[in-house]
N, C-alpha and C positions, 0 to 999 in steps of 0.2 A: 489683509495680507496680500501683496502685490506679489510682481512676478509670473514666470508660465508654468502655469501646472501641468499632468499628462491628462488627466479623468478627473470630470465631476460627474458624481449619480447623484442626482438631486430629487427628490421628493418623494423616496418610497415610502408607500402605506408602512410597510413592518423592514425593520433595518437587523435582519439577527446576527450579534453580533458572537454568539454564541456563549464567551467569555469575554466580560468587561474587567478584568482586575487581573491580569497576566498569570493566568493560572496555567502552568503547563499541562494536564491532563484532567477531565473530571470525574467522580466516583459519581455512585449510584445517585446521591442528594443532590449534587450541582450539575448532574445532567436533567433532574426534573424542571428545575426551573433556568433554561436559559436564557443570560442577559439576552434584550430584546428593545429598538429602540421603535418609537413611533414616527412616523411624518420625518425622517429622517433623511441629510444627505451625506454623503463621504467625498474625501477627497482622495488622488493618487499624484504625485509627485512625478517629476520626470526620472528620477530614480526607480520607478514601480513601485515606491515603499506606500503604505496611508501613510498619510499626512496629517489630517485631520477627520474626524467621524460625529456626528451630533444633529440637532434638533436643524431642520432645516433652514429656519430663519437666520439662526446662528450664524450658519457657515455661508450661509446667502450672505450675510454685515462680516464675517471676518477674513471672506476673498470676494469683498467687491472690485478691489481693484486690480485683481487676478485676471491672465488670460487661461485659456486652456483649448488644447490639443485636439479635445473630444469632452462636448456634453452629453448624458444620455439622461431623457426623465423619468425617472421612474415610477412617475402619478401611477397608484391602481396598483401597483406592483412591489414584489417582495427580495429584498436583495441578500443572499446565502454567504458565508465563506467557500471558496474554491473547494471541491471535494477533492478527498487525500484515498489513492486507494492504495490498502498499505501491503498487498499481496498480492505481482502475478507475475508470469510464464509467457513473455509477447515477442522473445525474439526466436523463431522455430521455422521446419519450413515442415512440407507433407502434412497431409491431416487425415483424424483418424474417425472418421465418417465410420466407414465399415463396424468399427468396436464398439459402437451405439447400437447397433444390430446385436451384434453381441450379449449387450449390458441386456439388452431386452429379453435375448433369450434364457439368461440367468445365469451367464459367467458374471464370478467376482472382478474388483480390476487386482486381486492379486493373480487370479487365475491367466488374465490375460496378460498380466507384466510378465509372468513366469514364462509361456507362451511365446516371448520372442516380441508380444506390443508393449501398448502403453507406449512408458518412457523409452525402450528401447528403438523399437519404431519411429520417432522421432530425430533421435540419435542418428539413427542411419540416413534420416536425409535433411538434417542440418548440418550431417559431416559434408556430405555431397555437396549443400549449397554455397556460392558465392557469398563473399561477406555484401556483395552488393546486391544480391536478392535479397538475403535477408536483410538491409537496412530498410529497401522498399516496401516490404512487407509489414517490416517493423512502424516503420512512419505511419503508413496506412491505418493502421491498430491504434498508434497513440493520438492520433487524430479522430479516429471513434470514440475515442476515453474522454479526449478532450470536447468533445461536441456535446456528446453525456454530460458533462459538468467536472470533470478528473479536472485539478491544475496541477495538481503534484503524485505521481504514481513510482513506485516502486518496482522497478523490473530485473527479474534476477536470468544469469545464464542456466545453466546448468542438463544441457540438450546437446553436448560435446563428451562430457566423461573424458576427455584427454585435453592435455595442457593447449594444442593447438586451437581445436575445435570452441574449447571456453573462453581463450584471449579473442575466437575469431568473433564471439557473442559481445565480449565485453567490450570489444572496442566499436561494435555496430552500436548496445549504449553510448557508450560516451559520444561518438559520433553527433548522434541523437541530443545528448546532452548540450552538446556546444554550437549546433544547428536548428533545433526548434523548441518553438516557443511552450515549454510545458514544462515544472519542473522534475526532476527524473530523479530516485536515489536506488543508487547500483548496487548490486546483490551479487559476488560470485556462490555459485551453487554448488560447483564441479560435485561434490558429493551428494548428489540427485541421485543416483542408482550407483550400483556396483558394476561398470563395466566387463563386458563379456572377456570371460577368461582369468580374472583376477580374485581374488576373495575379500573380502572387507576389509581386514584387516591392512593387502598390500595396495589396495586402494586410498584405506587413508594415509600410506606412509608416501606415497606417488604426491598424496596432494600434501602434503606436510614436505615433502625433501624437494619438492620441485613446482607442481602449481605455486605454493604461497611464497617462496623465495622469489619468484618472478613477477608475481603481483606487488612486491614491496621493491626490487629493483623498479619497475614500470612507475610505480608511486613518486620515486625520490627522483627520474628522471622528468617526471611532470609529465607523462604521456599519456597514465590513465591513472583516477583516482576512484577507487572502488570502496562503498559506505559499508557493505552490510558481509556477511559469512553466515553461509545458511548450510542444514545438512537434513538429509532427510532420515530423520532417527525410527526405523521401521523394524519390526519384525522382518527377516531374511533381505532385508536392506542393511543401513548400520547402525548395527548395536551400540549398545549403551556407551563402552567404551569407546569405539572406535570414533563414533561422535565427540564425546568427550575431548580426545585428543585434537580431531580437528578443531573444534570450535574455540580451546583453548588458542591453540597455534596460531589459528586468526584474530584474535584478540592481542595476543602478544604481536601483532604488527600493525596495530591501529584499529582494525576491523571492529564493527559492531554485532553482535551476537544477534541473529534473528531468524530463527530456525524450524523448521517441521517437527513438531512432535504429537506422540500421541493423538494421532487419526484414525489405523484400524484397529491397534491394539494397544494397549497401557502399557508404555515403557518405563514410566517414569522418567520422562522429558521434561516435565513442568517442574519436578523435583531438581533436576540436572543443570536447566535455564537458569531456575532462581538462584543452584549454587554459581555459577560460571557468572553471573551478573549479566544474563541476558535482556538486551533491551526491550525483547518482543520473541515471545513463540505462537506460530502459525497452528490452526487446524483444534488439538484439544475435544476431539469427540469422544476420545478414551480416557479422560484427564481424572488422575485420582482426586480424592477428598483431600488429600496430603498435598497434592498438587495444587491447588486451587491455594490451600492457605496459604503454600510457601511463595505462588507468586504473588501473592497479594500483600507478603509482607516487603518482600523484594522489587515492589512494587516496577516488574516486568510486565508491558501488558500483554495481551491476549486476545491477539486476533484470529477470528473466527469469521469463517468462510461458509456460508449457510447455500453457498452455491456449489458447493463442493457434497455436503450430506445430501442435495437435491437430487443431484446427478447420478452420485454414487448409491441411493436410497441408504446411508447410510443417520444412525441415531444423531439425532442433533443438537451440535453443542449445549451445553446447558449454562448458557447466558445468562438465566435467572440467578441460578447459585451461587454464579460470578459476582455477579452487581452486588449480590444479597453478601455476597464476602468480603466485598471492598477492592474488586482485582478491576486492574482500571483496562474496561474493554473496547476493543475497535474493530473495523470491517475492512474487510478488503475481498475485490473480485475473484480472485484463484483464476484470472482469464489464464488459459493454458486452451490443447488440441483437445482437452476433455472436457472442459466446461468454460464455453466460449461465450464469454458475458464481458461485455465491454460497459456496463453501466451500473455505477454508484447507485444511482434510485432504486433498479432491480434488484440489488442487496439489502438495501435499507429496506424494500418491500418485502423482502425472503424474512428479514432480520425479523422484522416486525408480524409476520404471519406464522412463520414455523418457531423462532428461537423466541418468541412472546417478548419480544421488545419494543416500549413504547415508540412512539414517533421521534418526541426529544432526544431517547438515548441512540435512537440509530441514528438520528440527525450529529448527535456529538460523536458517536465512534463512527462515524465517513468522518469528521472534520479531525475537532482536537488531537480526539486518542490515538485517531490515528498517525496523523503527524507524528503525535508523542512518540509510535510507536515504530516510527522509521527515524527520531533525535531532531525531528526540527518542527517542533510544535514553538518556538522560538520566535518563528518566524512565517509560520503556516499554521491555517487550521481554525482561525478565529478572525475578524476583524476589527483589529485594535491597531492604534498609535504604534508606528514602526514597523508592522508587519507587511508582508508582500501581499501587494494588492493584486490579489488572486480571488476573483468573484465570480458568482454565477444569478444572474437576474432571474427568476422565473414569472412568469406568467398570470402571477395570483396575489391578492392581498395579504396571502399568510402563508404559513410555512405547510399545513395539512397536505398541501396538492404541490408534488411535484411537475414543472412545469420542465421547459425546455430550451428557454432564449438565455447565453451565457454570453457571457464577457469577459479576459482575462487582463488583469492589470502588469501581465509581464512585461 
């Protein structure tokens, strides 16, 4: 095949391809054995898309007459799909050092959300900041994600609580999105906390009669295009219903359901998800047995944050039960001012120590599921024919040892 290519990786020991047969998410059986090529190279098109994936000699004879852009050889070496992190908190300003002191002396974090921290603290100086501090801030962070091995991260607002302060986030995203090289799917949060002064309820009728009218104006004039509607459904945060309502309302204007439930207490958010047709609920340390079935049959997956029970010393998802039910699970960092983890493999490492998940399955929930679990496993999360060549090289013959040299086919 003639022609200029962008990238050839040519001669890695182990080629994982994670999923060879377009599967968009995998359950517990098809994450034990993942597709896995040997002595293998790929190709990347000047589009970023593969091109071609296969046995080295192969694709040595079927772009002999091919130029390209960039070779890298990967003798000795093991080449990943781009990791997907499907969960964090990256555009903020202030940090809350001090409430680690805190956590140590044995305040809860509802104690200290109540207290005027937490997410409140936050609040007050992301209202303060410039949207051009926080974009630089923001870079700086997705550029750690990206060094880690992140090609595709999900970042949500929701550190405003008022229409101004969340467009101020959401357009530092997009920004971001249409300036650096990493793929990004956007998250308005606005209902992250109950702003001071208001009650739940007139909170979510603010964000229903005026946040989300103006996120779907901003949409239709092509100024900002926002993926995902998240809410944080908490005991003395929002209740059942008042979630309910929001998360419908952002559905009915395109939005994708992807939401905090049940973390400190059992709300029955995994029940709520699977009715509302959510694509993904966050967190599940409280997730009933009722819970678990009904995402599993609504096949919503289930990302869990083992960086989040570390921090918090809270119980830890129970990952086993999931897999063992058929609920298709993923990972993502929860980077936020409380649990500041900018790296994929320290997850997959938590995933695999605390939540007893093998290598393979936390290899496939950073990639596939998760993808799946922010709607563009399509196109991320595996390395297959047509996919965005979004790669990460590591350092080793095999996938056991995470290593640290990436490369991204954007």
């Amino acid at each position: 095949m003639a022609g200029e290519q962008r990238l050839l990786l040519e001669n890695a020991r182990q080629l994982v391809l994670v999923c060879g047969r377009g599967e968009k998410y995998l359950l517990q059986a098809g994450m034990a054995s993942l597709a896995v090529l040997q002595n293998a190279s790929l190709v990347v098109g000047q589009d970023g898309y593969i091109k071609a994936v296969g046995p080295a000699d192969v694709i040595r004879n079927q772009f002999s007459g091919a130029t390209f852009e960039r070779k890298i050889d990967c003798t000795g070496k093991c080449v990943l799909p781009g990791l997907v992190d499907a969960h964090t908190h990256p555009v903020w300003a202030g940090d809350r050092v001090h409430e680690f002191a805190m956590k140590l002396a044995g305040a809860s974090y509802m104690e200290i959300h109540q207290a005027g921290g937490g997410i409140h603290f936050t609040v007050e100086h992301t209202r303060k900041a410039t949207e051009e501090e926080l974009f630089n801030t923001f870079k700086h962070r997705l550029e750690r994600m990206r060094r880690a091995g992140s090609t595709l991260v999900e970042c949500k607002s929701g550190y405003g609580l008022n229409l101004e302060t969340e467009l101020k986030m959401l357009r530092v995203i997009e920004r971001a999105k249409q300036s650096m090289d990493i793929g990004i799917s956007s998250t308005y949060c606005g209902a992250h906390s109950v702003p001071k002064g208001k009650t739940a309820t007139e909170a979510a009728d603010d964000i229903i009669n005026n946040h989300l009218p103006k996120l779907k104006e901003l949409k239709l004039s092509g100024e900002m295009h926002v993926n995902n509607i998240d809410v944080f459904c908490e005991k003395g945060v929002f209740d059942l219903d008042s979630t309910r309502r929001i998360l419908q309302a952002g559905k009915d204007i395109g939005l994708q359901i992807n939401f905090h439930g049940d973390e400190l207490h059992p709300m029955k958010s995994a029940e709520l998800g699977a009715e509302l047709g959510a694509q993904a609920i966050s967190h599940l340390e409280e997730v009933s047995d009722e819970g678990i079935a009904a995402i599993a049959r609504a096949k919503c997956a289930a990302v869990l944050l083992p960086t989040t029970a570390y921090m918090l010393r809270l119980k830890q998802p129970q990952a086993r039960k999931m897999l063992n039910e058929g609920v298709i699970v993923a990972l993502g960092s929860d980077f936020n001012p409380n649990a500041y983890c900018f790296s994929m493999p320290m997850v997959m490492h938590l995933a695999c120590v605390n939540m007893k998940m093998s290598m393979n399955e936390a290899l496939a929930a950073a990639t596939i599921n998760a993808a799946y679990a922010l709607g563009k496993s399509d196109t991320h999360g595996s390395i297959e024919i047509g996919k965005q060549g979004d790669l990460v090289i590591i350092n080793s013959s095999r996938t056991g040892q995470m290593g640290a040299v990436t490369d991204s086919g954007q």
